[in-house]
C-alpha positions as CSV (number, residue, x, y, z in Angstrom):
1,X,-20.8,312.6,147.3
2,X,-20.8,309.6,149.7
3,X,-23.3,309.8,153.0
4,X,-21.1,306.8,154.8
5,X,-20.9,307.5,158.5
6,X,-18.6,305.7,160.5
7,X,-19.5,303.2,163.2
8,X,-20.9,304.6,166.3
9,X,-18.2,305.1,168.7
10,X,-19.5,302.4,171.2
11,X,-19.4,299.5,168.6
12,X,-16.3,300.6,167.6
13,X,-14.7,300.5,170.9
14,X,-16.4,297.0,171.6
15,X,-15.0,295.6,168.5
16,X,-11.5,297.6,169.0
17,X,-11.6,295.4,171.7
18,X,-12.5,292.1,170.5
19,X,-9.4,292.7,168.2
20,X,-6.6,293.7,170.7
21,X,-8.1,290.0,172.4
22,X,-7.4,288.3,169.3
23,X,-4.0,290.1,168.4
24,X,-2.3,286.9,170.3
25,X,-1.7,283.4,169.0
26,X,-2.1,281.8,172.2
27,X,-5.1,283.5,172.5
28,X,-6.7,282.5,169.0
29,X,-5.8,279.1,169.6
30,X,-8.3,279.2,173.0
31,X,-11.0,280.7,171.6
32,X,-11.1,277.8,168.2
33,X,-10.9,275.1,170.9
34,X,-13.4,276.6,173.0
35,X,-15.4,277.0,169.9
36,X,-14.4,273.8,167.9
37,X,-14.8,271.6,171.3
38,X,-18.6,272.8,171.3
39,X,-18.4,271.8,175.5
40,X,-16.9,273.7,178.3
41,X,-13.5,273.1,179.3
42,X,-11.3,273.4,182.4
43,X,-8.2,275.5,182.7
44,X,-6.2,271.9,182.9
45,X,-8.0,270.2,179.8
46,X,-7.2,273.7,177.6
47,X,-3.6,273.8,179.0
48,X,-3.3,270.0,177.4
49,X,-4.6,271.2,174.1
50,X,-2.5,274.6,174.2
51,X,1.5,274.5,174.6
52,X,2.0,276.7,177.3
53,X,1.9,276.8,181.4
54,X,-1.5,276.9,183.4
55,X,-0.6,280.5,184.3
56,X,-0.2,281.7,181.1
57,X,-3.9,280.0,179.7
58,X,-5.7,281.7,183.0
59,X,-4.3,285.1,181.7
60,X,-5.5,284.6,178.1
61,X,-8.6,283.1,179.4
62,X,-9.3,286.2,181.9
63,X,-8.6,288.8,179.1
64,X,-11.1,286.8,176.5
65,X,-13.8,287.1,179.5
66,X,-13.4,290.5,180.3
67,X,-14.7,291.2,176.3
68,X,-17.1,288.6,176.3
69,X,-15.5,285.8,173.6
70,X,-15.2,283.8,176.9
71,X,-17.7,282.8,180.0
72,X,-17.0,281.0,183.3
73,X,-19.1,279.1,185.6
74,X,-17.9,277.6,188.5
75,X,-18.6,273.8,188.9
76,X,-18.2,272.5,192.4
77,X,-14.5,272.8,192.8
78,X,-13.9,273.4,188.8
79,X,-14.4,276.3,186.8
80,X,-15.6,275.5,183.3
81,X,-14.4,277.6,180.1
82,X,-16.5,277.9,177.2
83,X,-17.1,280.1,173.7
84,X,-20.0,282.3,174.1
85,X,-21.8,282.1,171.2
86,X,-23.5,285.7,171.0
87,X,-20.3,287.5,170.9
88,X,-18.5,285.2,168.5
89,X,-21.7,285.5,166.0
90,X,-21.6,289.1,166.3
91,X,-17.9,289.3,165.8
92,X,-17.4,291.3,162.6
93,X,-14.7,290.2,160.2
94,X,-11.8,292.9,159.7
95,X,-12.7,293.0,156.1
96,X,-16.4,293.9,156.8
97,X,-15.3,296.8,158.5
98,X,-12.9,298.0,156.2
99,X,-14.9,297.8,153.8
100,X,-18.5,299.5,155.3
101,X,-20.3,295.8,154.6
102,X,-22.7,295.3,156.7
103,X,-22.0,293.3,160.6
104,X,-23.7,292.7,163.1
105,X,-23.8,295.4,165.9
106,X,-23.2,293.5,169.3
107,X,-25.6,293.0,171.6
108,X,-25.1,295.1,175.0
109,X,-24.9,292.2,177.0
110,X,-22.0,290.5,175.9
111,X,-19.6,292.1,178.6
């Protein structure tokens, strides 16, 4: 008989959540520029790089802060967009889970 237990319910939900960010395109394609850029990035540089409006990119931006993929700091009159690493090296792949390989368990602070 196999002892697996599932995930705790708290990881599950976090990661739940890191995948409903990720279940848009638009969305994807912000967070490998954020991450492939390596520097923080105004709304106006990522709208450049990303074909659609300024509105649009300040949604997807504000939804991939609120689970953590995401910070902001405010620079004088610019706010500054950029990966943050400890969520995105705790992100678990879909496989992992499926599967009951070990991840990462995020750390609390990445809200």
């Amino acid at each position: 008989m196999n002892d697996a237990e599932p995930l705790a319910r708290e990881t599950a939900d976090t990661y739940a959540a890191w995948f409903r960010a990720l279940a848009d395109g638009t969305r994807v394609q912000v967070v490998s520029l954020l991450a492939r850029r390596g520097t923080p990035l105004t709304v106006r540089e990522i709208v450049a790089a990303v074909p659609v409006g300024q509105s649009t990119v300040s949604e997807h931006l504000r939804q991939l802060a609120a689970v953590g993929f995401v910070l902001a700091e405010d620079r004088g009159t610019s706010r500054l967009y950029r990966i943050n690493e400890e969520c995105v090296k705790c992100f678990p792949t879909a496989a992992d889970l499926v599967m009951g390989r070990p991840s990462p368990v995020p750390p609390a602070t990445v809200r």
